[in-house]
C-alpha positions in Angstrom: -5.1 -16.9 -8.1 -2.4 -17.5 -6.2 0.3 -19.9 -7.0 -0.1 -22.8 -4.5 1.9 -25.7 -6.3 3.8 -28.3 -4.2 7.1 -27.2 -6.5 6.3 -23.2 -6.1 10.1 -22.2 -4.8 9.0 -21.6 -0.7 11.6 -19.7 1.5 11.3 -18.2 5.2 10.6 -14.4 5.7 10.2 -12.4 9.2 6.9 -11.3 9.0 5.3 -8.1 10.5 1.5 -8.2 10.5 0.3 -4.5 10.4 -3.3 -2.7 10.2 -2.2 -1.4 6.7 -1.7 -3.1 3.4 1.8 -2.4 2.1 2.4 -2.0 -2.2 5.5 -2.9 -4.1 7.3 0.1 -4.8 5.9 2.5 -2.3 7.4 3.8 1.2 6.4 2.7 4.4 7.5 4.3 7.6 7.2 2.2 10.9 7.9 3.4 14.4 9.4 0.1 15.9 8.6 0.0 20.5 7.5 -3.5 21.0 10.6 -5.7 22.0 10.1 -8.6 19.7 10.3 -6.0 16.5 13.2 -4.2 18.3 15.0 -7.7 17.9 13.6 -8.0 14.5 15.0 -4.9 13.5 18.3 -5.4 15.1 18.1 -8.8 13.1 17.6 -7.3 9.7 20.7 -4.4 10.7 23.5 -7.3 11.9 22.4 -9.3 8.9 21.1 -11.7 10.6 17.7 -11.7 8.1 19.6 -11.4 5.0 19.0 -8.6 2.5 17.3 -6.3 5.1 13.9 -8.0 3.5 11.0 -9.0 5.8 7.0 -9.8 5.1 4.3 -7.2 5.5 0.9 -9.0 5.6 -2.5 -7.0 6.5 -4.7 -8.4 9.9 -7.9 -9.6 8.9 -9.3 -7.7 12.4 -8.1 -4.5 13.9 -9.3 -6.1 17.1 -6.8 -8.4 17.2 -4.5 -8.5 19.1 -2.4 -11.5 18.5 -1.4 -12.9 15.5 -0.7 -17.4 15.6 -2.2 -18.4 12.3 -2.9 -17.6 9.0 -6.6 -17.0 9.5 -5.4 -13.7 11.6 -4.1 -12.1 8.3 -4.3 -12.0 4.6 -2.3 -14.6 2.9 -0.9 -12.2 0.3 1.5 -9.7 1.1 4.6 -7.5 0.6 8.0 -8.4 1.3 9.8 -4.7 2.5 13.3 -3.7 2.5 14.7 -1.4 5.3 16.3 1.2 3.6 17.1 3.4 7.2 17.0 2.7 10.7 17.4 5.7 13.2 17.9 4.6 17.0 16.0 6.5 19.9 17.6 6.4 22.9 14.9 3.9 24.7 15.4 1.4 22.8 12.8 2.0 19.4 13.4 3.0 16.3 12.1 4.8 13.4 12.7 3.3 10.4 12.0 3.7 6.2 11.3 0.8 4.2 10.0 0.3 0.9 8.0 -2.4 -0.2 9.6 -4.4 -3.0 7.5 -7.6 -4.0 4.4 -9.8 -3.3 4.3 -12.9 -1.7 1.9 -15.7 -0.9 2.3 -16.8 2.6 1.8 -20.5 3.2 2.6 -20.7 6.6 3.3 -19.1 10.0 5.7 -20.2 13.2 5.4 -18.6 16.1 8.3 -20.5 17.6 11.2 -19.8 15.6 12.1 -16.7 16.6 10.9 -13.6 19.1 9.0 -12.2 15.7 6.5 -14.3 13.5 8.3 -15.8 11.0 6.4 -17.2 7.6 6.7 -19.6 4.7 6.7 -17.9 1.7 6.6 -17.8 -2.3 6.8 -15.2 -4.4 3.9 -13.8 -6.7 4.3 -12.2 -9.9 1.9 -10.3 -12.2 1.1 -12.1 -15.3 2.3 -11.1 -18.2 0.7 -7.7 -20.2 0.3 -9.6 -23.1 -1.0 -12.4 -21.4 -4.4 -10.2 -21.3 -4.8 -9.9 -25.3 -3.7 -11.7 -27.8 -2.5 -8.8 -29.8 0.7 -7.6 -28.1 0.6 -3.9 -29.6 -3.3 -3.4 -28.2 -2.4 -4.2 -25.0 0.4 -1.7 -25.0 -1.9 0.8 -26.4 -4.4 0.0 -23.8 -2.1 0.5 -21.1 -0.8 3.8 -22.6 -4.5 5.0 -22.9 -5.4 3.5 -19.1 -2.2 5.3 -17.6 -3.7 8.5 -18.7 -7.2 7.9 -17.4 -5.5 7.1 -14.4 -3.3 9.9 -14.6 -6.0 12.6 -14.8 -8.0 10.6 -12.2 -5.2 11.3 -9.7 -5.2 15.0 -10.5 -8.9 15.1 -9.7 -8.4 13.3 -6.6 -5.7 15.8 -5.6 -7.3 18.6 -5.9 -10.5 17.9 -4.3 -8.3 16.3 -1.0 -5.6 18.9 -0.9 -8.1 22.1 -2.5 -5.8 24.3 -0.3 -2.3 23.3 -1.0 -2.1 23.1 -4.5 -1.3 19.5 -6.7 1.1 17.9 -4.6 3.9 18.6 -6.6 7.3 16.6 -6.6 10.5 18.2 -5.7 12.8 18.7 -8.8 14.9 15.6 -8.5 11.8 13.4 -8.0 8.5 12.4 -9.6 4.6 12.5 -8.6 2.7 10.0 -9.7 0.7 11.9 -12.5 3.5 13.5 -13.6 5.5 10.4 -14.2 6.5 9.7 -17.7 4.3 8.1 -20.4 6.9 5.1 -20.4 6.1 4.1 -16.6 5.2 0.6 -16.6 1.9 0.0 -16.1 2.4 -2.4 -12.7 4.5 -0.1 -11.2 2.1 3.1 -12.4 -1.0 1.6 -10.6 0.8 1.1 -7.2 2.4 4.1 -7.1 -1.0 5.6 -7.6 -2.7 3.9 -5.0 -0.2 4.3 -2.7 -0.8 8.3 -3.1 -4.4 8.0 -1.8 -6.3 7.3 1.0 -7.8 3.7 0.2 -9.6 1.5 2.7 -7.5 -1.3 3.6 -9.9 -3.8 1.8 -9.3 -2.2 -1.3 -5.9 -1.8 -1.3 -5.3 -5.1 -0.7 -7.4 -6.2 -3.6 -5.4 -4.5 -5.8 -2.2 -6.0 -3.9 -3.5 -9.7 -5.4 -4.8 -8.6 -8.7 -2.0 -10.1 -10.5 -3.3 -8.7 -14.1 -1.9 -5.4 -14.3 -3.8 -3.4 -16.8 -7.0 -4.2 -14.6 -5.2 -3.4 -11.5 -4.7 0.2 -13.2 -8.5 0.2 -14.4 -9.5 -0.5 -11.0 -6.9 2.3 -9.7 -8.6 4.5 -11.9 -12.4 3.7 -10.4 -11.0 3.8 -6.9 -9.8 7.4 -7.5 -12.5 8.7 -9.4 -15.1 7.4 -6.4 -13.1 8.9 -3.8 -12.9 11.9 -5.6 -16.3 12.2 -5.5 -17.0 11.2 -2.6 -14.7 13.9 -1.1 -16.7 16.5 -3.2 -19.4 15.6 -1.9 -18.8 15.9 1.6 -17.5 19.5 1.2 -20.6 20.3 -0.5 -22.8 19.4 2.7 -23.6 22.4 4.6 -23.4 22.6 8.4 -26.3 21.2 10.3 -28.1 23.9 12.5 -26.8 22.5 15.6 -23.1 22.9 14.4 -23.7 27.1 14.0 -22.5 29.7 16.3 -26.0 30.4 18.7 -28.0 28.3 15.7 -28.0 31.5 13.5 -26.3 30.0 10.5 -23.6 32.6 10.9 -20.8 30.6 12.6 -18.4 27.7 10.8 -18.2 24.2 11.0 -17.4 22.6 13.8 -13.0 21.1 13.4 -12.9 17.4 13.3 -10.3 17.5 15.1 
């Protein structure tokens, strides 16, 4: 659960609520056009928000349209760093962030500033030993789990991408299921995640699953359902009506 004591350490945070759920240690891109985030970003480049850190928290709705309480959005997020801001001549921006680490939002002004702004505390995972009392078998567990999860990746790879190949990383960088043994188990199961597409309410169930060799169990189910869910939609022939003249000799309609 979250930790909501009176004495939890609270600071302020620009928030940015978003129809996406944003993992510590994975990238985010955002295309910044509405004025308030134009200022927000502006903010985070003069220093003005120190550290280049504000919140991302996911809407509860993608019908809504305004966010002016904490009902409107999930109460744990990710703070995000901006790493790179390029200008475009209107006005927006592109920019490349990278979420760092979760927080618990408390509160929300809508006054302060142009942009949201929150009251915040930070959440950590517990501790890997703190989910067996035998130190060496929960290191062996997440040794044993990383691999399942590995291999689940893999699987979920090939069936997505059947025509490209494994996504492979370039030379000076690492995919997730090639990453070594050694990767901490935390950072393992984001950086997974992150890699797939997940429905927003899972990802952010593993965004407050604060026990991290069951976030990487859960990783591992998420990957091996979608992977067969993805199989099985390739194996489902086209419907009659979808054929060329409704001879079965034609393709499948593009979804796009």
């Amino acid at each position: 659960m979250a930790d909501t004591r009176p004495d939890a350490p609270r600071a302020t945070l620009p928030l940015f609520p978003l129809q996406t759920v944003l993992l510590p240690g994975t990238p985010l891109p955002l295309h910044i056009f509405e004025p308030r985030y134009r200022q927000l970003t502006a903010d985070l480049l003069t220093g003005t928000v120190p550290d280049r850190l504000f919140g991302v928290v996911a809407l509860r709705s993608p019908l809504l349209r305004e966010v002016d309480e904490l009902d409107h959005v999930h109460t744990i997020g990710c703070t995000a760093r901006l790493d790179e801001a390029t200008p475009l001549p209107d006005g927006r921006y592109d920019l490349t962030t990278t979420g760092v680490r979760r927080f618990v939002l408390h509160e929300i002004d809508t006054r302060a500033a142009p942009y949201l702004v929150g009251t915040v505390s930070h959440l950590d995972d517990l501790p890997l030993a703190g989910e067996s009392d035998d130190v060496d078998g929960a290191l062996e567990a997440a040794s044993r789990l990383g691999d399942l999860a590995r291999a689940a990746h893999r699987r979920y790879c090939d069936v997505v991408w059947p025509d490209e190949g494994r996504r492979a990383a370039s030379p000076d960088t690492e995919s997730p299921d090639t990453a070594s043994p050694d990767t901490d188990p935390a950072a393992l199961s984001y950086r997974l995640a992150a890699d797939c597409r997940l429905p927003l309410s899972d990802r952010q169930a593993l965004l407050e699953q604060r026990a991290p060799l069951r976030r990487l169990r859960e990783v591992c189910r998420l990957l091996n359902r979608e992977a067969g869910f993805r199989s099985l939609l390739r194996a489902i022939p086209a419907s009659l009506p979808d054929m060329n003249d409704g001879t079965g000799t034609g393709t499948m309609a593009s979804p796009n």
